[in-house]
N, C-alpha and C positions, 0 to 999 in steps of 0.2 A: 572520541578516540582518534580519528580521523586529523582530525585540527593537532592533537598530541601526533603524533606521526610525522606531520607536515612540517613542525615543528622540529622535532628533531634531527628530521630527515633533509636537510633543503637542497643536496642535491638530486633528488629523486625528482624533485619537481622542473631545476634544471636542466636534468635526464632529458624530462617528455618534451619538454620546450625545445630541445636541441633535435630528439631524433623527429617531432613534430614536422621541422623545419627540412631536416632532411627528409621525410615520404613524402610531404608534400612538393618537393623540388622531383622526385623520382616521377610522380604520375601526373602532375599540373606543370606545364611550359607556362614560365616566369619571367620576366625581363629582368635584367639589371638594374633598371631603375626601381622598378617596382623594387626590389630587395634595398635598397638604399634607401628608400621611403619609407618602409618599414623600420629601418635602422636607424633615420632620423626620426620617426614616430618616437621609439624607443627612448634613443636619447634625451627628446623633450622634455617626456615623461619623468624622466628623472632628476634633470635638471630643474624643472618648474620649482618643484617643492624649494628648493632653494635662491631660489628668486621672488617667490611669492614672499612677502614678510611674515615674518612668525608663523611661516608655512612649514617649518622643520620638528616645531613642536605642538604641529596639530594633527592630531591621532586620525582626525578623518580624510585624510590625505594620503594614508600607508597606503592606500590601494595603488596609488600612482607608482609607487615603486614596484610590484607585483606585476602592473599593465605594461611596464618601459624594460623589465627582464624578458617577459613574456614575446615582443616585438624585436626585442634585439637578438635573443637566442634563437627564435623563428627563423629570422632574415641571416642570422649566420649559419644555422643548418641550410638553406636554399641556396646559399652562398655555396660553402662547402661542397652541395651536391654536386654543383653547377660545376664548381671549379675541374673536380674529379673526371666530371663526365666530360669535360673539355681536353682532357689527355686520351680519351679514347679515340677523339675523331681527327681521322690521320685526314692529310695535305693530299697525298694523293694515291686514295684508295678508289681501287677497280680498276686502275691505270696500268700497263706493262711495260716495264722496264729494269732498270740495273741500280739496288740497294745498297748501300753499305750497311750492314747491320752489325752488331758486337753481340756474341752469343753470352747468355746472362746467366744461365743456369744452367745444372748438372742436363745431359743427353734424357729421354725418357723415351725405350724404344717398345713399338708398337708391333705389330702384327706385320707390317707394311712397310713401315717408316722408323725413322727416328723425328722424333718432337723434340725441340728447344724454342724457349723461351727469349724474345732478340731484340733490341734495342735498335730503332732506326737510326740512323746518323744522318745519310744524304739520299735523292733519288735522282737516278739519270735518265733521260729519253736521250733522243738522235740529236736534240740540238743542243743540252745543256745540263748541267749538273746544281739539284738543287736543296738545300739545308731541307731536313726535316726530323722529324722527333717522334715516338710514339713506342709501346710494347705490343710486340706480334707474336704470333703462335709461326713457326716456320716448321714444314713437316717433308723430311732429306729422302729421296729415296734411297732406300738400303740399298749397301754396297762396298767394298773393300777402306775404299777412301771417307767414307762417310765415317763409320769406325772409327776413327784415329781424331772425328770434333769433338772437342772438348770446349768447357765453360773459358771465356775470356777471347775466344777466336774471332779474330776481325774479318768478313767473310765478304767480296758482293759477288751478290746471288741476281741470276736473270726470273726473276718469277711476278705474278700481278697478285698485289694485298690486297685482298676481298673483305670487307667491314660481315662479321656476323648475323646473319638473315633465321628471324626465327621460322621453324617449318610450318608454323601453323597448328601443327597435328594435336590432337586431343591427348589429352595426359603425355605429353613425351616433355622429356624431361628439356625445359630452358636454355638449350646450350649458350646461345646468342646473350642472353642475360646474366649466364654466371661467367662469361667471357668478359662482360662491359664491368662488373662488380668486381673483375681482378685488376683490373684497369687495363684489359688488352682489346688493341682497336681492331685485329683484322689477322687475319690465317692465310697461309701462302703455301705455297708445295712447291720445291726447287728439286727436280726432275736431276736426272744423273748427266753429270758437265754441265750442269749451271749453275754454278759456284766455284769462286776460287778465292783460298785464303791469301790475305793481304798482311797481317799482322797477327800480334793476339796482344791484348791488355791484362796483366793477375795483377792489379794493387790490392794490396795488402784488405780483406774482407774477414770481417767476424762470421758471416755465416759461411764461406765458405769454408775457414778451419774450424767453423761449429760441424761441419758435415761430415768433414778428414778424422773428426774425432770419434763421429760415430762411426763412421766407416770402421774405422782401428777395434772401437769397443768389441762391436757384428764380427769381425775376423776373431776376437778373443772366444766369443760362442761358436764359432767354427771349428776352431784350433782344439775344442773339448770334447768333440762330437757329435756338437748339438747342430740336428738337421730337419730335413720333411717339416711336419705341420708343427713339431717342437720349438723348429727353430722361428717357423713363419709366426707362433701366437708368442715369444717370446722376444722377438724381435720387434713388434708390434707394440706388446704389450710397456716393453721397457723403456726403447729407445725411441718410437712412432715411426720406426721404419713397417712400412705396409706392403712390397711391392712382392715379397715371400708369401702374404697370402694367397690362396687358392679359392677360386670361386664356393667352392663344397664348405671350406671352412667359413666364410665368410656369412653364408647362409645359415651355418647352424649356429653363429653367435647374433644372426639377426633375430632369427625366427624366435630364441629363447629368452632375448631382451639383453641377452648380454654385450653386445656389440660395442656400447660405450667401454668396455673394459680395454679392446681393442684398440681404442684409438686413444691417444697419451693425450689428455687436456685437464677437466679441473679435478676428473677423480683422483688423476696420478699423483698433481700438484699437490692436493688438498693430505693425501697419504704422506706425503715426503711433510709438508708441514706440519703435521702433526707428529709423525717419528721426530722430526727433529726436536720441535717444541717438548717432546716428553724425555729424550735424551738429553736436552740441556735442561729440565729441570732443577737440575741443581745451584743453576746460577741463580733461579727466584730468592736463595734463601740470604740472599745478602741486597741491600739496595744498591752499593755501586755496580754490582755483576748483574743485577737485575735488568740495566739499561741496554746490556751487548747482548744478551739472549737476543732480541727481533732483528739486531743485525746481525748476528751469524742465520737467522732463520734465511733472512731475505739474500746474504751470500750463498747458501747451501741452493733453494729456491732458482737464483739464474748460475746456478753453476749445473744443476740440474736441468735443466731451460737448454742451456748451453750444450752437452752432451747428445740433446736428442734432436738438435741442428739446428734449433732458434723455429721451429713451426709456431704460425701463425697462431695455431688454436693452445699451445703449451702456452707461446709469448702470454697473450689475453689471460689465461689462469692465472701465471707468474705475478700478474701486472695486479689482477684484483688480491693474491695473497699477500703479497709485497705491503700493498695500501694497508691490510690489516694487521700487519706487523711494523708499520710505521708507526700505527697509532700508539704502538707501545715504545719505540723511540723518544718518543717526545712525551710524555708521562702521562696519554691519557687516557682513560679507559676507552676501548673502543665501541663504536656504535656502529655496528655493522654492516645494518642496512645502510648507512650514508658512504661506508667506506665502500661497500660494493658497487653504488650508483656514483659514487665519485669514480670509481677506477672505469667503468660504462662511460662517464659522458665523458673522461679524457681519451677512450681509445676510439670513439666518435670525433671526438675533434681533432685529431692523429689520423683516423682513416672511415668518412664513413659511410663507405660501403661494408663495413663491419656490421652493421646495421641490417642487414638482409642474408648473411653467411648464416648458416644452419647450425652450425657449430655453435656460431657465438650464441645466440638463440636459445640453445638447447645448454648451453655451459648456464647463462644464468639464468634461467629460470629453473633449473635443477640447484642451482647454490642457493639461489634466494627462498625454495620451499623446502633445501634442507635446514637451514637456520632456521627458518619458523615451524613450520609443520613437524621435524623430527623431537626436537623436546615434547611437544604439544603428544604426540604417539607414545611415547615412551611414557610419560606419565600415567598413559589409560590404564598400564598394567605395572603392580609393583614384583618386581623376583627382587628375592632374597640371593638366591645361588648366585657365585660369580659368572660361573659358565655362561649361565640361562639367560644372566641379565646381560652379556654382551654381545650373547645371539639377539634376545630383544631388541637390542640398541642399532644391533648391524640391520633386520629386519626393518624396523623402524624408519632409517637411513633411505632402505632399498623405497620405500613405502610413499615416502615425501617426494623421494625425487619422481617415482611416477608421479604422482599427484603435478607437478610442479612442468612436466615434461610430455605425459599423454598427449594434452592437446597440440601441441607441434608435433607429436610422431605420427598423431591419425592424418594431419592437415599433409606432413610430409613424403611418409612414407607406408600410409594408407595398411597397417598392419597393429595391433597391438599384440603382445606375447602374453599369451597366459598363464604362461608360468612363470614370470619375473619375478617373483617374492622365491621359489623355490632355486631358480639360476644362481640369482645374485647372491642367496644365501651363500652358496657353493663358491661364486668365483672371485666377489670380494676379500674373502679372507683370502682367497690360494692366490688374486692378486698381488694382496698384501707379503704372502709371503714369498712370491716368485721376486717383488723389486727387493724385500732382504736379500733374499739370495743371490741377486745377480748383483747388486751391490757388493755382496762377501766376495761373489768370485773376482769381482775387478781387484779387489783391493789383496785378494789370494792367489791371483791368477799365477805368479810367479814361486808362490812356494810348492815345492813337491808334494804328492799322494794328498796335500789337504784340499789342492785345487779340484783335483779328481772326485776326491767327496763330494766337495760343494756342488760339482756339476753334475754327481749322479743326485742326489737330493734336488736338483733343481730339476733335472732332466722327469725324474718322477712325479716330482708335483705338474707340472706340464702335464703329461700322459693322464694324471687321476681328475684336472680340472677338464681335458678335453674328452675324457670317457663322459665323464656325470652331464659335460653340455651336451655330446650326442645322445645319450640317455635321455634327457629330458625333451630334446627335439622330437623325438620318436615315441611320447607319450600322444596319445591319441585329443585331438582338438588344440596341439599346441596352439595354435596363430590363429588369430580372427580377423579375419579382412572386411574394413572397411571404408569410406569416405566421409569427408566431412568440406563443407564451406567454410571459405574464408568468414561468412556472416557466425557458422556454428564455432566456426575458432575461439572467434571475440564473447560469445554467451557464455560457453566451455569457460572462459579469461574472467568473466566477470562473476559467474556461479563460485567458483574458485575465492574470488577476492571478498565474496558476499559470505561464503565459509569463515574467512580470518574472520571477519566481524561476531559471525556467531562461537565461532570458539572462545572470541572473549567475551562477550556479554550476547546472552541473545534477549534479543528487542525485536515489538512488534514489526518493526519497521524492516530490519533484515527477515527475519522470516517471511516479509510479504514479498521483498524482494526478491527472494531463493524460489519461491512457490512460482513467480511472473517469468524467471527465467527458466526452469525446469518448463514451465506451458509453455512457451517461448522459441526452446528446442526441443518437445514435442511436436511444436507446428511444425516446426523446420521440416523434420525430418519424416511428419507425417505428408509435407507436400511432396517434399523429395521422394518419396514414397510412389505417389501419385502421377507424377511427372515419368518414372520408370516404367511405368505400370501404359502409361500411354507415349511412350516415348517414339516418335518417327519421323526420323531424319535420313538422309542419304551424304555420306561422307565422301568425297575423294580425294584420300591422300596425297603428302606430298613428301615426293622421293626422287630421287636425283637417279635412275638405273631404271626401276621397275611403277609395275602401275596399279592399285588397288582401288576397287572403287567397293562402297559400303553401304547397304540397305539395313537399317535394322527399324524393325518392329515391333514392339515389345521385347520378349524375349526372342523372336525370331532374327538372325543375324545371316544375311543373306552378303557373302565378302568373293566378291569376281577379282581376281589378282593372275599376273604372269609368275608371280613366283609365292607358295605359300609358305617357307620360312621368313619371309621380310613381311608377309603379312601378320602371322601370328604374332612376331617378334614386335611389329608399329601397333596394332590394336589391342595385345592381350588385356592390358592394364586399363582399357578405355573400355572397352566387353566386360569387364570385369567388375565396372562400377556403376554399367547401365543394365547389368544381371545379364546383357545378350548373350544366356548361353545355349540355345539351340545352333549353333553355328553350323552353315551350309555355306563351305570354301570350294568354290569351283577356280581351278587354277589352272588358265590356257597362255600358254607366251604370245600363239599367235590369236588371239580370241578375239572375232568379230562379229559383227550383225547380233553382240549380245542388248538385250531390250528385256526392260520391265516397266510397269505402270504404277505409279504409285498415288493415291488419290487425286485421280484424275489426269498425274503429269503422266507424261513419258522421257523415259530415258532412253536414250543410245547410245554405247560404248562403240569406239572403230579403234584399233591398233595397228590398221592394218589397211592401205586401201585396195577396197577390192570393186574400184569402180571401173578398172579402164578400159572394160569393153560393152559395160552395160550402158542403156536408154531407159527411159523412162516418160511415159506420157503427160506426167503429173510430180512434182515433187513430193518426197516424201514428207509433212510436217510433224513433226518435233518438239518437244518443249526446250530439254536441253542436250544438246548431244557432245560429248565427254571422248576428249580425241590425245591416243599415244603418239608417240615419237613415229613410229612407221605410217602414219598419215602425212600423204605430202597436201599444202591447204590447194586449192585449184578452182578455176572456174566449173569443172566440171563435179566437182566433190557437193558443190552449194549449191547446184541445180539439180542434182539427184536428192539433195536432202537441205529440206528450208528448215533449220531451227531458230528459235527464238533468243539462244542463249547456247553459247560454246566456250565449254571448261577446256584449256587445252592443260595435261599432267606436267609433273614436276618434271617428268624426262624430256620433255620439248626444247628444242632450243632457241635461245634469244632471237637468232634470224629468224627460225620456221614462227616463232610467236610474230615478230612484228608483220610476216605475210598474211597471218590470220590478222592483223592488225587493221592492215589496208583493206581487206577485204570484208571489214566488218560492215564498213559504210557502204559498199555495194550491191550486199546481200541482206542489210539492214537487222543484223542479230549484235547483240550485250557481247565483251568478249571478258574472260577472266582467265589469266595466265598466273595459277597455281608458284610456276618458278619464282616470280616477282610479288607475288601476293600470301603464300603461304595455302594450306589447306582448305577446301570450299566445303561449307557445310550448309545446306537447308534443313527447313522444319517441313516435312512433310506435311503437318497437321494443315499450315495457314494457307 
């Protein structure tokens, strides 16, 4: 079966070879040469067979061509990586001076600030002005004049681009990594009067009039009366405008599994293609009409694409439907699974840090276990009734794509909903029928009292799909929260792939297989188990303001912090996956001479010094002592207290760090500066 597959399928095998090529250029530093060695590896291999004599028509030789795919597609995903990651790293970043930047995208305002998106051009110091290149994050502060930037604005701004530094912290979410995976090298904050516009550049851009469009659409839902959370899950829902939603709603289409209806990628795609495909039905019944059905699909598809502003995650669906309605172009029955991994390794070799986006992730492994797994479901149960058999079918739908999608939602966002078979029932179809409707209204919007209709019918289905979601949120054990390893991902991945096998034949052989990985992740998760159960470490976070230092013990969670909303807010999700929930938060701003013992070490926390008028006959010794921003470092600080080892917090600053620096070799203690290094954690155990 397997050999049949590979067969069929031969870009899926290109697929692994290419995204191969790319994780291994993400987590192993490669040289250039080496990827050209590889690449002529490659080459060889393929060439041989044609220079060995009557080497083209000997069958025992096919593997050379297998081995020289294998090495080429390798060496051009590391390549690829390589290249990508080389726009991130800007010429001169951590440096202060005068930008020229060209603002690239729409404003996105924050709490604080305005955020855009900005294209380096040049950088100036005091002696000279010099070429550079790269995409930053620039964050305005709010203000009269700030207001009035816009996308296209030629701007130089006085501020220093700082490259993305991960914090370290246990479970917090990778900013620094999903920053580098956008292709943006560095984040800057241009303070009020340090910026002045120079010019502005609008040529002529598709997604920029993809956005004016939607913009126009959103004012059409405005202009009807459609507002509050109606307008936020409809604006969402239709067009992937998101910034309407509200935290409260956003929570209750998590917790209930429905979130993906929220966000416009392959399910919206995947609806529009098939409305279309069953509305043009009528062209199958001729063979010349036969051939323009998949090109009106695949026009319909990015004119659709187009209207909800050309987003990444819509593009990518477009791009895999497109390919399945090519194949009907060109007259050939489609194979699915190739047309999927063929649309996969061209939008990897296009961009591939697609490769690690969540989206993309969760988009196909949900398409590829509904094409297999949803017939497979459907079949187990025969209905006669129309009705029943197309609740079966949507059920079924809802059914595969968990199957196909769980193990990336436990790995990513540590929750499964237990009511998704009952959600999805609900908001699939009322999504189905909210994009008719709001398609009617575009195309009605200009006729009298019918427009009105449309929007109260549409206004209604909204209100009855966000009753039945908060209904089901508020059934008791909605969400089970848990964790899973990158190791239980891949078993999860492979139990899964050991299933297809037995759905179609079952053999000794899968079944031994299924039983090895089931024991497999029982270990796992019986060690993980274990590992909780004696878990003891001492944490101290890293924060740029405030100071949290972290003992846990089992379940005992002992958290010393100046501020306990920035603690709760950094550790819940990391307490939460090491069960620490006896938590005892003691929260002093100015909190010092705090000490605890923990198998055998000692700690001491200072934020504060409170040495300057004391003596001491003897120092005080230390294992390691853990020092905030209001510690000034001094000769008199290290003779009242000898440690072994000095954490200085992420509040310290780069001077105060480098005076603990010097003074490390005087007073002969380890130094670790959190700022520069991210979060410090030990195993209290060893």
């Amino acid at each position: 079966m397997m050999s049949d597959f590979f067969a069929k399928t031969p870009f899926f095998r290109l697929f692994l070879f290419l995204a191969g090529g790319v994780l291994l250029g993400e987590y192993v530093t490669i040289s250039l040469g080496i990827m050209f060695l590889l690449f002529g590896i490659g080459c060889c291999a393929l060439i041989i067979p044609f220079i060995i004599q009557k080497a083209v028509v000997n069958y025992n030789l096919r593997w050379l061509f297998g081995f020289g795919t294998l090495f080429i597609l390798i060496s051009l995903g590391l390549f690829l990586n390589h290249r990508f990651k080389a726009k991130t790293n800007l010429d001169y970043a951590g440096k202060s001076g005068i930008y020229e930047v060209l603002l690239d995208a729409q404003p996105i305002e924050k709490e604080r600030s305005i955020m855009f998106r900005a294209k380096l051009h040049t950088f100036s110091d005091s002696t000279s002005t010099h070429p550079t290149k790269g995409d930053v994050i620039l964050y305005f502060a709010k203000d009269s004049a700030t207001a009035n930037l816009q996308r296209g604005d030629i701007l130089l701004v006085s501020t220093t681009i700082d490259q993305p530094k991960r914090t370290g912290n246990p479970e917090e979410f990778n900013y620094a990594n999903y920053l580098a995976h956008q292709g943006i090298g560095g984040t800057g904050y241009v303070s009020t009067s340090k910026w002045q516009k120079i010019g502005e550049e609008h040529p002529f851009s598709l997604i920029i009039t993809a956005e004016k469009c939607r913009t126009y659409l959103l004012n059409i839902y405005h202009q009807f009366g459609l507002s509050g959370d109606e307008f936020g899950m409809l604006a969402a829902l239709t067009l992937g405008y998101k910034d309407a939603l509200t935290p409260e709603l956003r929570e209750s289409f998590s917790t209930t599994g429905a979130m993906h209806v929220l966000a416009v990628s392959g399910l919206h795609v995947g609806i529009i293609y098939m409305v279309i495909g069953w509305l043009l039905g009528f062209l199958d019944k001729n063979k010349r009409t036969q051939r323009l059905k998949p090109i009106f699909i695949i026009l319909f598809l990015w004119f659709y694409a187009f209207i909800t502003g050309l987003s990444p995650s819509v593009m990518r669906a477009t791009v895999m439907f497109t390919f399945m309605a090519l194949a009907g172009v060109i007259g050939r029955k489609s194979q699915t699974f190739n047309t999927i991994f063929l649309s996969a390794f061209l939008l990897i070799l296009y961009q591939p840090a697609f490769l690690f986006d969540v989206g993309f992730q969760l988009s196909y492994s949900a398409v590829i276990a509904i094409v297999y797994f949803q017939p497979k479901i459907v079949g187990l149960l025969v209905v006669k009734n129309r009705f029943l058999r197309w609740a079966w079918e949507l059920t079924a739908v809802s059914l595969a794509a968990q199957i196909g999608t769980a193990p990336f939602s436990l790995f990513y966002f540590h929750q499964f909903p237990n009511y998704f078979l009952l959600s999805n029932f609900v908001v699939i179809p009322a999504a189905s029928i909210i994009l008719y409707l709001a398609i009617t209204l575009f195309v009605v919007s200009w006729i009298p009292y019918l427009n009105i209709a449309v929007a109260f019918l549409l206004n209604w289905v909204l209100r009855i799909m966000y009753m039945a979601i908060s209904g089901i949120e508020h059934l008791p054990h909605a969400l089970s929260i848990t964790w899973i390893s990158p190791t239980e991902l891949l078993l999860f991945y492979l139990t899964i792939l050991t299933l297809v096998f037995l759905v179609n034949k079952i053999t000794f052989r899968s079944l031994a297989i299924l039983l090895t990985l089931i024991l497999f992740i029982i270990s796992v998760r019986t060690v993980d188990k274990y590992e909780r159960l004696t878990h003891e470490e001492v944490i101290v976070w890293n924060h740029s303001k405030e100071v949290m230092v972290n003992r846990i013990v089992s379940e005992n969670n002992l958290v010393l912090t100046s501020d306990s909303i920035m603690a709760d807010k950094l550790g819940r999700d990391y307490w939460e996956k090491c069960h620490a929930t006896k938590i005892d938060l003691k929260a002093d701003s100015n909190w010092v001479d705090k000490a605890f013992v923990c198998n055998q070490k000692t700690f001491l926390m200072l934020n504060q010094n409170p040495f300057k008028y004391k003596r001491a006959d003897s120092p005080l010794k230390v294992d390691y002592l853990i020092i905030g921003k209001r510690v000034y470092p001094s000769d008199r600080l290290f003779q009242l207290i000898q440690p072994q080892h000095v954490i200085t917090c992420g509040n310290v600053s780069e001077r105060t760090n480098n005076l603990y620096a010097t003074l490390a070799t005087k007073y002969n203690y380890t130094l670790y500066c959190i700022k520069e290094k991210g979060a410090w954690r030990i195993d209290i155990r060893e």
